[in-house]
Residue, then its C-alpha position, 0 to 999 in steps of 0.5 A: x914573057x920571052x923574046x923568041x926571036x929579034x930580026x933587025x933588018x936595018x936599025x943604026x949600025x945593024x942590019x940583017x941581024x939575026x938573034x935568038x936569046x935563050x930563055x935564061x941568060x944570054x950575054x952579047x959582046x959588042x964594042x963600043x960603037x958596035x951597036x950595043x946600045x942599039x940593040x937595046x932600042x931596036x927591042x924598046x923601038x918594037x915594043x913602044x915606036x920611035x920617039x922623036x918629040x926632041x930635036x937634039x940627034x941624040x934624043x931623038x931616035x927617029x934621026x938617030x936610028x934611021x940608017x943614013x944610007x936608007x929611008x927605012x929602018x925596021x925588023x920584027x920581034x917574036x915574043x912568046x906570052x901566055x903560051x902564045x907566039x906574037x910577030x911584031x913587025x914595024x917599019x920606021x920612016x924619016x916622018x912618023x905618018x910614013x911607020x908601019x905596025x903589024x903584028x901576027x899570030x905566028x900560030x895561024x900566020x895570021x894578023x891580029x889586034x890583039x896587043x892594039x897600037x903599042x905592043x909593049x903596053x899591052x904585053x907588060x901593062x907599062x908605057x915606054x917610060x916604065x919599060x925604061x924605069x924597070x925592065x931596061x937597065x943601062x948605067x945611063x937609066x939606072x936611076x929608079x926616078x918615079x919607081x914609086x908612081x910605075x909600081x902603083x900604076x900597076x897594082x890591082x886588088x882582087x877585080x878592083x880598077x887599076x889605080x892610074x898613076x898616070x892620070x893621077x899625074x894628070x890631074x895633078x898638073x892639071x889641080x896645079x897649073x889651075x891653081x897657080x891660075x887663080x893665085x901664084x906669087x906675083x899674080x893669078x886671077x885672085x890678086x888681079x880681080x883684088x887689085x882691080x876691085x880696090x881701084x873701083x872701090x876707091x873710085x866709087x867712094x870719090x863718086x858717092x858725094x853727088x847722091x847727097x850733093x843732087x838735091x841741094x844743086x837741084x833745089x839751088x837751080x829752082x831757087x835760080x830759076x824762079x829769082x829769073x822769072x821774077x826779074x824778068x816780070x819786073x822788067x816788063x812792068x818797068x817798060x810799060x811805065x816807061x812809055x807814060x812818062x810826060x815830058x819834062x818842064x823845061x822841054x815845053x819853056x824851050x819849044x814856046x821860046x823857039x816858036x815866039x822867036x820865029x813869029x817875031x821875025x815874021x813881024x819884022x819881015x812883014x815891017x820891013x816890007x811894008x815900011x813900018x821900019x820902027x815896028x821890023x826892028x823891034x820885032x827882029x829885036x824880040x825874036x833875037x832875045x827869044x833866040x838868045x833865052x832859047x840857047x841860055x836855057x837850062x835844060x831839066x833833067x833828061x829822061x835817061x837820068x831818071x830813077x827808072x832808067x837806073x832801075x831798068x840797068x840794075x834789073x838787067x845786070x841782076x838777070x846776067x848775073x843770075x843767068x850766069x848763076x844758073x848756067x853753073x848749076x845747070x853744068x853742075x846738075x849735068x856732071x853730077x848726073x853723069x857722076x851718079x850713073x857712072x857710080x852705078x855702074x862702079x857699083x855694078x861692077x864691084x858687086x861682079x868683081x865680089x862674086x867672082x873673088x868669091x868663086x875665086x876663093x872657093x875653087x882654090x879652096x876644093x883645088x887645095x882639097x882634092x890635091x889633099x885627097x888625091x894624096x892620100x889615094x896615093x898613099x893608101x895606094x903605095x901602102x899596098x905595096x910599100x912594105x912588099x918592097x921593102x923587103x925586097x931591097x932589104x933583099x937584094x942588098x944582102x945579095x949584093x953584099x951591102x952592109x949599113x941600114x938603108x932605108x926606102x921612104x915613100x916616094x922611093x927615094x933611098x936612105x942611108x944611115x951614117x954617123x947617127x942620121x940619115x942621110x941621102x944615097x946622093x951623098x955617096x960615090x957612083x959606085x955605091x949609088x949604082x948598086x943601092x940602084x940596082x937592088x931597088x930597080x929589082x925589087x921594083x921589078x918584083x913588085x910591078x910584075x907581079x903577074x907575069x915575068x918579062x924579060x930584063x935587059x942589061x946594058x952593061x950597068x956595071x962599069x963603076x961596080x968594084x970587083x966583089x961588087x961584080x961578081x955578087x952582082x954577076x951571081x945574083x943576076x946568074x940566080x935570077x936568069x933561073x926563073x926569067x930571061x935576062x939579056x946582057x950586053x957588055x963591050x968586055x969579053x972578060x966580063x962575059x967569060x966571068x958571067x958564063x964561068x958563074x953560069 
């Protein structure tokens, strides 16, 4: 693959720029502040669009690539592939909704949806992130982060399916956040429904008295119940004998004593009105002493005294009792009613709740194990093309004139071995880091493409190399451009000269 031709009609600081890179190595000067680094993003803006997620000026292209004296920013780029010849024009807006994608068969002059809606994936197989990881080298992008994933999202095996890395990340994150769903330090679905099970089960075991306290309270109810009714029949029989009590001895003495008293003085009113004066007195006489003997009299005993009356006031203070006795165990029968059928719904609950921690455990157990196997897929993956490069950075060093062992593990991430072990290329100064970067960006490159050969954009990546670094790093691009297209920017004219002089 070749970029033909690069048209910027207006993008940052260019506009109206023509450039046709050779198909070797072509070198551009600009200074800093010139559009160096514009140039860079206008061939990644045509290839992968704009990127405008973040709000920061600097990572956001969209503001920072739309000229301030226009709404617009755009230009084509002319790519040549398979021996075909592809336009791509876009035009780039203040809103993403206003950009505008077309491209041509520059053959016919024709429109064609050959390379979809992204270009640059459909040209190289990589997305916006890979072109930045591989093909676009700048001091800032140096760093081969996630080299290992863009290689074996592009490794295929005789018609086999493209091993995705990109879903693989998908899924990853997907497995992770759906475990730390079910369980995670300080919380999850799991230790919530434990949590929440062992309240329930320390309720439930407060409850389970009143399954063998009913019955007794019950059996006390009938027992009351029954006591109730025999007092009150009691009761009844009582007053029925109440009402044939005779009246007592000394009640019939007193009434005789009063109706004597008053017949002597009628006596006496009959003789003092027809004269028999002896006979009035006596008789007045007599009826005053039976007044007398009526008022000395002793009384006998009253009915309210009588054992009947106190049996009656027993009886009933008996059945208040009783009554009382019976609304407790009526109010004890009620709550313990309430209580069984609030234990059956504890009950029904804590068996859900078991349920549930056990789908709970099960769904992390097959997240832990398809993370395992998702893994190894990785790994069986990687291993296809883990030693190819390998080799390569072992390559690319000598190349560069690195002396010591250095070592690629699995993930891709760079060891040196020094004093004995091995240590982490982190540990180094900028320079030596830039460089062991820069054998791995290549040999990452050899292995992701290795069906086509793109171009490789170079944004003066060498500022901290020292002088021999540079000139091995000057001849080994210059031996690169033989076989592929390589566009290097520089704000030095001397650096320039020095890669043309090599060339």
């Amino acid at each position: 693959m070749y970029i033909r031709e690069i048209y910027i009609e207006a993008f940052g600081i260019l506009k109206s720029q023509l450039l046709r890179p050779d198909t070797g190595l072509s070198c551009y000067v600009l200074g800093n502040g010139r559009g160096k680094t514009t140039l860079t993003y206008f061939i990644k803006a045509m290839l992968f669009g704009l990127d405008d997620t973040r709000r920061s000026l600097p990572d956001n292209e969209r503001m920072r690539f739309i000229p301030w004296d226009r709404y617009r920013a755009g230009g084509h780029l002319t790519v040549e592939c398979s021996g075909r010849l592809f336009r791509i024009e876009r035009g780039f807006g203040r809103r993403a909704g206003d950009d505008t994608l077309t491209v041509y068969d520059v053959k016919t002059e024709r429109r064609t949806d050959e390379l979809g809606t992204v270009p640059g994936t459909a040209l190289l197989g990589i997305d916006k992130d890979g072109f930045e990881k591989t093909l676009f080298i700048s001091e800032r992008l140096l760093r081969n982060d996630g080299a290992n994933d863009l290689v074996s999202g592009r490794l295929s095996d005789g018609g086999e399916a493209v091993y995705a890395i990109d879903e693989y990340k998908r899924a990853c994150s997907l497995l992770e956040n759906a475990r730390k769903e079910i369980k995670r330090r300080g919380g999850g679905e799991l230790t919530r429904c434990k949590e929440e099970l062992s309240s329930l089960e320390a309720s439930a075991s407060a409850l389970r008295h009143c399954d063998s306290e009913y019955p007794e309270v019950l059996s006390r109810l009938h027992d009351t119940e029954k006591r109730i009714d025999d007092v009150l029949k009691q009761g009844g029989d009582k007053q029925s004998r109440d009402t044939n009590v005779p009246r007592a001895r000394g009640s019939r003495v007193r009434l005789a004593l009063v109706l004597f008293a008053v017949l002597s003085f009628i006596l006496a009113i009959v003789g003092y009105a027809m004269s028999y004066v002896t006979h009035a007195h006596t008789a007045l006489g007599i009826g005053i002493i039976l007044l007398l003997l009526w008022a000395i009299a002793r009384p006998r005993r009253r009915i309210a005294d009588t054992p009947y009356t106190k049996d009656a006031d027993g009886m009933a203070r008996r059945a208040i009792e009783l009554e009382r006795e019976r609304s407790c165990l009526t109010f004890k029968r009620d709550e313990l009613l309430a209580a069984s059928d609030e234990l059956s719904l504890l009950l029904d609950e804590i068996a859900r709740l078991k349920a549930r921690i056990l789908s709970l455990e099960e769904e992390y157990r097959a997240i832990e194990l398809t993370e395992e196997l998702l893994g190894q897929a990785k790994d069986t993956a990687a291993s296809k093309y883990l030693d190819g490069t390998r080799r390569a950075f072992d390559d690319y060093l000598k190349l560069l004139g690195v002396k010591g062992t250095l070592k690629l593990d699995s993930d891709f991430n760079i060891l040196c071995q020094d004093t004995g072990g091995m240590r982490a290329y982190e540990a180094y100064s900028k320079g030596r880091r830039e460089l062991y970067s820069f054998a791995l960006r290549l040999a990452v490159i050899d292995s992701l493409f290795y069906d086509i050969t793109p171009p490789i954009i170079i944004d003066d990546a060498f500022a901290a190399y020292d002088d021999e670094s540079l000139a091995l790093a000057a001849r080994l691009i210059l031996k690169l451009s033989e076989g592929r297209q390589i566009i290097y920017l520089t704000p030095s004219h001397a650096r320039a000269r020095d890669f043309m002089k090599r060339n």
